[in-house]
C-alpha positions as CSV (number, residue, x, y, z in Angstrom):
1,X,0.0,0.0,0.0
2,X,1.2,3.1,-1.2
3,X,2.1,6.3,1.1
4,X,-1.2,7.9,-0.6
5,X,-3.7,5.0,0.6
6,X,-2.7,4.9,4.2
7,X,-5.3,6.2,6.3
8,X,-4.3,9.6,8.2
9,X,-5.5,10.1,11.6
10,X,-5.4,13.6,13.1
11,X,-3.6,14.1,16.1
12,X,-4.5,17.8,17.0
13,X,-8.2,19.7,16.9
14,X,-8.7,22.4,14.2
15,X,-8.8,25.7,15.3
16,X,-12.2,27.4,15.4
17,X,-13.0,29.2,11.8
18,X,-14.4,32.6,12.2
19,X,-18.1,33.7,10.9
20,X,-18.8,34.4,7.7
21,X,-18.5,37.9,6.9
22,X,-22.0,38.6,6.7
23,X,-22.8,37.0,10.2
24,X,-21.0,39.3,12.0
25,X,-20.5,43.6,12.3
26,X,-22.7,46.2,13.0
27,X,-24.7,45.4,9.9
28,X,-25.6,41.6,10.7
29,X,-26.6,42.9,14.0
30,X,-29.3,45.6,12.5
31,X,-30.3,42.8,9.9
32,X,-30.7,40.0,12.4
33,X,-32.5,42.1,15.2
34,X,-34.2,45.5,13.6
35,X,-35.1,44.0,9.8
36,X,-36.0,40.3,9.8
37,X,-39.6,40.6,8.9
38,X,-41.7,43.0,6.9
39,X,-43.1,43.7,10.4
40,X,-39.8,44.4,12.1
41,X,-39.0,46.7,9.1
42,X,-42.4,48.4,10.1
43,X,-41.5,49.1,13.5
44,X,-38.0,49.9,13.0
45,X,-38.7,52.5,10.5
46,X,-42.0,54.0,12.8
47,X,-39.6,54.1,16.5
48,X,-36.8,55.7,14.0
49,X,-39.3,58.6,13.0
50,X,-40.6,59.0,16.9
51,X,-36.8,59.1,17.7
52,X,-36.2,61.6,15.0
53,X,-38.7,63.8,16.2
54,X,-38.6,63.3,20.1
55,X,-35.1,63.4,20.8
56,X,-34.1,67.3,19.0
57,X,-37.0,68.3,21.3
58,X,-35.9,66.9,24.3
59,X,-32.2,68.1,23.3
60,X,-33.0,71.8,22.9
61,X,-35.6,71.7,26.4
62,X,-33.0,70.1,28.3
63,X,-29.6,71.8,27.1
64,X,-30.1,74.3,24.2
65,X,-32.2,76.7,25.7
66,X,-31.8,75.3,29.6
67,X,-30.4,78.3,32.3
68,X,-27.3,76.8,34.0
69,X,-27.0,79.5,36.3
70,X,-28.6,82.3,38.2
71,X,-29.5,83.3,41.8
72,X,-33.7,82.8,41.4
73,X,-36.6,82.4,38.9
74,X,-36.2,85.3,36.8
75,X,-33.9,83.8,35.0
76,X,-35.6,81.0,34.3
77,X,-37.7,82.9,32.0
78,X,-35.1,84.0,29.6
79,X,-33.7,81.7,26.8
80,X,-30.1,82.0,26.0
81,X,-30.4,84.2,22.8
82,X,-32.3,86.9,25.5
83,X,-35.4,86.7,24.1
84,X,-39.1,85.3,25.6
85,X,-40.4,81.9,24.9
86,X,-44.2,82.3,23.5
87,X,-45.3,81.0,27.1
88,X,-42.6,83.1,28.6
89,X,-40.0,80.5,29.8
90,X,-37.3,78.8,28.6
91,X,-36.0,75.5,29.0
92,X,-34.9,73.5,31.7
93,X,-34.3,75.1,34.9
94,X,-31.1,73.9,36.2
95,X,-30.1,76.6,38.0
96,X,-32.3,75.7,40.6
97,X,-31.2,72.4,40.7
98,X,-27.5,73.8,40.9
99,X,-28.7,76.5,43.8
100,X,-30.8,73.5,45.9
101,X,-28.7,70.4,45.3
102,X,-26.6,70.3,48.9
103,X,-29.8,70.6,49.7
104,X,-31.5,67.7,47.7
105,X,-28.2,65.6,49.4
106,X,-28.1,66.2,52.6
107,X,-31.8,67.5,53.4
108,X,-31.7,70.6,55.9
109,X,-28.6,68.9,57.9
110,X,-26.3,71.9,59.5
111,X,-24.2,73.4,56.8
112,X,-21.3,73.1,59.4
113,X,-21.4,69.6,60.1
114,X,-22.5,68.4,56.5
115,X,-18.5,67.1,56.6
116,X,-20.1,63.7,58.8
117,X,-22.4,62.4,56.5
118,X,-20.0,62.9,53.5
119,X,-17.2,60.7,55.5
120,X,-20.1,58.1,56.2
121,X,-20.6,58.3,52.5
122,X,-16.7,57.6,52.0
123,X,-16.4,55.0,54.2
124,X,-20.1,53.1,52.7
125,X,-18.2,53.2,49.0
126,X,-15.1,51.6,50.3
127,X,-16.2,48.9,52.1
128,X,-19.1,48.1,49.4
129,X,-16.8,48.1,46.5
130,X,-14.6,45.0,47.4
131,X,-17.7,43.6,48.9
132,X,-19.1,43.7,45.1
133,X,-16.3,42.2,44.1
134,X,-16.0,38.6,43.5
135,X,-12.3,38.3,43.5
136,X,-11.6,40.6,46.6
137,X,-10.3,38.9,49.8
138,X,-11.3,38.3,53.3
139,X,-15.3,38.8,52.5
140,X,-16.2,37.8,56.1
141,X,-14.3,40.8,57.6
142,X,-15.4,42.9,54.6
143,X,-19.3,42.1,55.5
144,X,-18.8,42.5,59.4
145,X,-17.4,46.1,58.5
146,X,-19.6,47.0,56.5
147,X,-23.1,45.7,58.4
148,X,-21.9,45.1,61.5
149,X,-19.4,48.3,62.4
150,X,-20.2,50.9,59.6
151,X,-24.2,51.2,60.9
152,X,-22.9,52.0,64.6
153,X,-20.4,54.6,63.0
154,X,-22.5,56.3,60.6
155,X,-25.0,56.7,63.7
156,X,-22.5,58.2,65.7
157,X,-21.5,60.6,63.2
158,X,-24.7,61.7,61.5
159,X,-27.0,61.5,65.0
160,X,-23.8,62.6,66.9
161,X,-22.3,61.9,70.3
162,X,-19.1,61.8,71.7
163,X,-18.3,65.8,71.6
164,X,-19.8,66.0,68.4
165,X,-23.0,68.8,68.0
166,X,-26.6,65.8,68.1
167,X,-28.2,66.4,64.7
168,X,-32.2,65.1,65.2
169,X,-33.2,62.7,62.6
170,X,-35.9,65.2,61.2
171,X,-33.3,67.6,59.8
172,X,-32.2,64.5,57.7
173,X,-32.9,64.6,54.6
174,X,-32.2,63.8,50.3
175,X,-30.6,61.3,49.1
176,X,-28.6,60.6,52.6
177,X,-32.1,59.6,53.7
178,X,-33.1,57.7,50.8
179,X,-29.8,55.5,51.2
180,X,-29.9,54.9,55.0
181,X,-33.5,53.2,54.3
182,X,-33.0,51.2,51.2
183,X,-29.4,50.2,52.7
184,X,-30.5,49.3,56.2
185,X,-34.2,47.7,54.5
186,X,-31.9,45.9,51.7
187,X,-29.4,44.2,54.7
188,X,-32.5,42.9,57.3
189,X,-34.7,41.7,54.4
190,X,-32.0,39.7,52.8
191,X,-31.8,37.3,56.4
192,X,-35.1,37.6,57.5
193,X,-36.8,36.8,54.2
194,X,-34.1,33.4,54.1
195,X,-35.6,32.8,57.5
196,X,-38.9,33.2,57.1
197,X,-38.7,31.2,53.7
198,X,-37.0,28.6,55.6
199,X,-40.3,28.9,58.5
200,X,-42.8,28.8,56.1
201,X,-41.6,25.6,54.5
202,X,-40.7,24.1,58.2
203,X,-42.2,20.5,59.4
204,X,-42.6,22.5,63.0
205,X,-46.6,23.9,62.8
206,X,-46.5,26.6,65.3
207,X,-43.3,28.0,63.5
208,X,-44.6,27.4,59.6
209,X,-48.3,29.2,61.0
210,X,-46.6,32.4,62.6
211,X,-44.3,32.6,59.4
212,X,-47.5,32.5,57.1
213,X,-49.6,34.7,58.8
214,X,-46.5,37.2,59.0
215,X,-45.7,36.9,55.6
216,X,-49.5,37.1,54.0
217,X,-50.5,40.1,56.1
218,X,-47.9,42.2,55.4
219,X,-47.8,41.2,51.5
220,X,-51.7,42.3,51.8
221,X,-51.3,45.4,52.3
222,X,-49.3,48.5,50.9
223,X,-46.0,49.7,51.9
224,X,-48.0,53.5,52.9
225,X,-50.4,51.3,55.2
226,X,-47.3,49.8,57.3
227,X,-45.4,52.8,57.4
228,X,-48.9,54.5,59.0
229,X,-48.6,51.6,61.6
230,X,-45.0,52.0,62.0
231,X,-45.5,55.7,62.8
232,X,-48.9,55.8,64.4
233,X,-49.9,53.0,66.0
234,X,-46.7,51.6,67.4
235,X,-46.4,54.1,70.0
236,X,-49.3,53.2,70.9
237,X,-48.1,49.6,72.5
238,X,-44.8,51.3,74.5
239,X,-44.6,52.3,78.3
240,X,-45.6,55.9,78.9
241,X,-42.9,58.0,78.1
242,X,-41.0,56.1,75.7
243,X,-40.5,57.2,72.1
244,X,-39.5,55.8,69.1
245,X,-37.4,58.2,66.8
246,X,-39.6,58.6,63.3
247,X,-36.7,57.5,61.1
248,X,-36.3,54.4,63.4
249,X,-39.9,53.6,62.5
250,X,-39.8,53.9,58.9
251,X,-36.8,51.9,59.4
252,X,-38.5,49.1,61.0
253,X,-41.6,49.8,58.7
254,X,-39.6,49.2,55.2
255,X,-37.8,46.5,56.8
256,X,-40.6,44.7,57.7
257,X,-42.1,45.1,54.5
258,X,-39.5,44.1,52.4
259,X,-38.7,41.1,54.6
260,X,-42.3,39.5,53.6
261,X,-41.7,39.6,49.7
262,X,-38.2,38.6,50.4
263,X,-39.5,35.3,51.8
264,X,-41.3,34.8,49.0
265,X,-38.1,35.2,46.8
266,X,-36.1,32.9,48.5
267,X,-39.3,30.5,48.9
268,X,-39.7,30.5,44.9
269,X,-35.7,29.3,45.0
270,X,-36.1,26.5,47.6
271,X,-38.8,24.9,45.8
272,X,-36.5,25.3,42.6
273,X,-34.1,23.0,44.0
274,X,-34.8,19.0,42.8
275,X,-35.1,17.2,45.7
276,X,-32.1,14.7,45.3
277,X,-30.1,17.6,46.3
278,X,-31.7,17.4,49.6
279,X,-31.7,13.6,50.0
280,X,-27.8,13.5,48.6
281,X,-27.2,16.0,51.7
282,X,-28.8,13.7,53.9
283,X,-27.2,11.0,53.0
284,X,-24.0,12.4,53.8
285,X,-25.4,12.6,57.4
286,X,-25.3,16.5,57.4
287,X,-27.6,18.5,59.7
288,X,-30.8,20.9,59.2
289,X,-28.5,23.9,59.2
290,X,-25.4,22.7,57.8
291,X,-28.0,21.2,55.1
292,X,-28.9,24.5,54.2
293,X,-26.5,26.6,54.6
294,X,-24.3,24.5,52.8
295,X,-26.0,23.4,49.6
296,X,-29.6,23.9,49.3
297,X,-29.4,27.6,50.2
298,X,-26.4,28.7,47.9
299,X,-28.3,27.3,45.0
300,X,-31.6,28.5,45.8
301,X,-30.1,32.4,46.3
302,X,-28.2,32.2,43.0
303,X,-31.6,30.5,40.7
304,X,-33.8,34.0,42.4
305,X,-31.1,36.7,41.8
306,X,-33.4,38.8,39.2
307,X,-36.1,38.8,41.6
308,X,-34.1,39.7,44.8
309,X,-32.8,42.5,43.0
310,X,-36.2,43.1,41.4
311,X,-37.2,43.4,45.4
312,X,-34.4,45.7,46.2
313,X,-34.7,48.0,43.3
314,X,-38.5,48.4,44.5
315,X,-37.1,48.5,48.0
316,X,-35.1,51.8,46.9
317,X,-37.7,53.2,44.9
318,X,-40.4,52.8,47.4
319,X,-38.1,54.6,50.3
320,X,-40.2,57.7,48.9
321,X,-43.3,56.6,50.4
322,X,-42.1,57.9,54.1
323,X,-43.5,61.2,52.5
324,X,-46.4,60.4,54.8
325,X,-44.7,60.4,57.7
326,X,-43.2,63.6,57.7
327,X,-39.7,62.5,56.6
328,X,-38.1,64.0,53.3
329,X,-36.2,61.6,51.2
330,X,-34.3,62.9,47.8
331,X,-38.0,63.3,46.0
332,X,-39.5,64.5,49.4
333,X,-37.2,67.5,49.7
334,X,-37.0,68.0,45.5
335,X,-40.8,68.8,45.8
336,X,-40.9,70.7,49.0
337,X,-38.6,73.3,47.5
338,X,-41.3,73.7,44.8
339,X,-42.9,76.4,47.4
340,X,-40.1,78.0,47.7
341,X,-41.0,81.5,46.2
342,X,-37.3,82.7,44.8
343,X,-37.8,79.6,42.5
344,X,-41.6,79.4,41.5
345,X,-42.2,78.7,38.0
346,X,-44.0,76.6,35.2
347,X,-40.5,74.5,34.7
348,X,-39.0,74.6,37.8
349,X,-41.3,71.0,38.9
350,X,-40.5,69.2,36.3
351,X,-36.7,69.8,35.9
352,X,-36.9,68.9,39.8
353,X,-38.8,65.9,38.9
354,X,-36.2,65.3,36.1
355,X,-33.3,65.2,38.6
356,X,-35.2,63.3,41.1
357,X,-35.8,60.5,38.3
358,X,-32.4,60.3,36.6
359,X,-30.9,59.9,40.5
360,X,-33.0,57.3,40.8
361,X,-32.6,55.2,37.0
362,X,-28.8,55.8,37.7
363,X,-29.2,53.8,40.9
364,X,-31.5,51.3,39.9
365,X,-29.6,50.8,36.3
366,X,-26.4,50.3,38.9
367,X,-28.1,47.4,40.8
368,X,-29.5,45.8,37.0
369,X,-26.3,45.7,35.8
370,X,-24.6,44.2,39.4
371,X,-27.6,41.8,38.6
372,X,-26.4,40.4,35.4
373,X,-23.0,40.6,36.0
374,X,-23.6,38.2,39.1
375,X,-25.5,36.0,36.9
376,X,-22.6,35.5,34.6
377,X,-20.2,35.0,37.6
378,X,-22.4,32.3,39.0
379,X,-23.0,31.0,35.6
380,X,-26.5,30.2,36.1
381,X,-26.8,28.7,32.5
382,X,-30.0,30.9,31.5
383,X,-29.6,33.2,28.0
384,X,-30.0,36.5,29.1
């Protein structure tokens, strides 16, 4: 048998050939996603005309002929070029956004001491960034600091103590506000929901009953309706004389709350799990609690990430609720300096409103995105 007749037998894998030219680019992107069908043509070409002509509105409202700067309302109502819109003002207000944002960030906290809650802000971004992290070392310490040690801290600076001048929790306000209540609702929820969860779906009746009834009460009824209990009713049940502070109560309020469709979460996840994960851990003669903690728990957490963040999104974006109560988070205070007379006029709510809302995407895009990133880490397997 000749050289040419003996069979060949490939020792080594061929490399991977790229896609075709066409499969690939910009342009097999548009073609695959935005013109596939007639009816995708359709829709294309119709959202490309509402673009067209939404966006060079929205441009010239919100830049063009927006006032940057100025000391009050009068120059609100003069476009750049000097002259007078036809309703007499011009675009976007920002200046009044410019003159009241310490105060849309800190609330009406002292000007003199407005140095503490910027330190507390410091020290939240440093110890949450290597807790985001996946690579970052020595997580146990990380998540002591952070919800453990940095709550006491940031209570001692913003509340004061210790020499420094007390600042009463109704001259808190903004966004500081805002973040103390989704950050202190988003930490308890997280552990109470996983215990109730685990309550509800416990072989102990007493225990499964109390967990039920907790969890459906509070899931009947709106976030405004606990918040009213919170405030109202719950100093009704202390000892004469004793008080509860107001932002403890919306505290507790949006803690409690959030716990209850937290359970639900983690519930959804532990009934995801097939159950020859839990009969494998038993027959490797683990207990209840090292059972769960140890595989069913870690796999139930990673199957519900969308929806826990789905809960704490809403968790953050309900925090304007405490309205009702008297407190001013970052939307509360942008709409009580609506009455403020030095800034009354037909655009100054709604480039308020405006602020309030991109503050509020840019944090809830942030958590999205920490979402999906997680997902990928974890490698879930689901297309996303």
């Amino acid at each position: 048998m000749s050289v040419a007749d003996k069979p060949f037998v490939r020792t080594s894998i061929l490399a991977a050939e790229p896609p075709p030219p066409g499969e690939r680019g910009a342009v097999a992107w548009i073609r695959r996603n935005l013109l596939a069908t007639p009816k995708d043509v359709i829709l294309t070409v119709l959202a490309l005309a509402l673009i067209a002509w939404a966006v060079p509105h929205l441009v010239n409202w919100l830049f063009i002929q927006a006032v940057w700067s100025g000391p009050d309302r009068t120059f609100c109502a003069t476009t750049i070029q000097g002259g007078i819109q036809p309703d007499g003002w011009s675009g976007a207000c920002w200046a009044f956004i410019s003159a009241k944002y310490d105060q849309f960030i800190f609330g009406r906290y002292p000007l003199g001491e407005r140095w503490r809650p910027a330190i507390v802000g410091i020290l939240f971004i440093l110890l949450l960034v290597p807790m985001l992290i996946p690579s970052a070392p020595r997580k146990g310490l990380n998540a002591i600091l952070l919800f453990a040690v940095l709550p006491v801290i940031a209570f001692w600076l913003l509340h004061g103590g210790f020499g420094l001048e007390v600042v009463e929790t109704p001259l808190w306000g903004g966004l500081m506000v805002t973040l103390v209540l989704s950050f202190v609702g988003i930490a308890v929820s997280l552990p109470c929901g996983i215990l109730l969860a685990l309550g509800r779906r416990s072989n102990m009746p007493v225990i499964r009953m109390l967990c039920v009834t907790f969890i459906e009460v509070i899931r009947g009824v709106p976030l405004i309706t606990v918040l009213f209990m919170a405030s109202v009713m719950l100093p009704l049940f202390l000892p004469t004389g004793w008080n509860v502070d107001k932002l403890l109560r919306a505290l507790i309020g949006v803690s409690i709350f959030t716990s209850a469709y937290m359970a639900e979460v983690i519930r959804g996840g532990l009934q995801a799990i097939p159950k020859g994960q839990f009969e494998g851990a038993d027959s490797l003669g683990l207990g209840y609690w090292q059972k769960t903690r140890l595989i069913i728990m870690p796999q139930a957490i990673k199957l519900v990430i969308p929806s826990i963040v789905n809960t704490f999104i809403g968790t953050f974006k309900d925090t304007s609720l405490v309205t009702i109560i008297g407190m001013f988070d970052l939307l509360g205070i942008v709409k009580l300096n609506f009455s403020d007379s030095n800034w009354a006029s037909a655009v100054t709510p709604i480039t308020g409103l405006i602020f309030a809302g991109f503050i509020f995407w840019l944090f809830c895009f942030g958590m999205s995105r920490y979402s999906g990133f997680m997902e990928r880490h974890l490698d879930t397997g689901h297309k996303r």
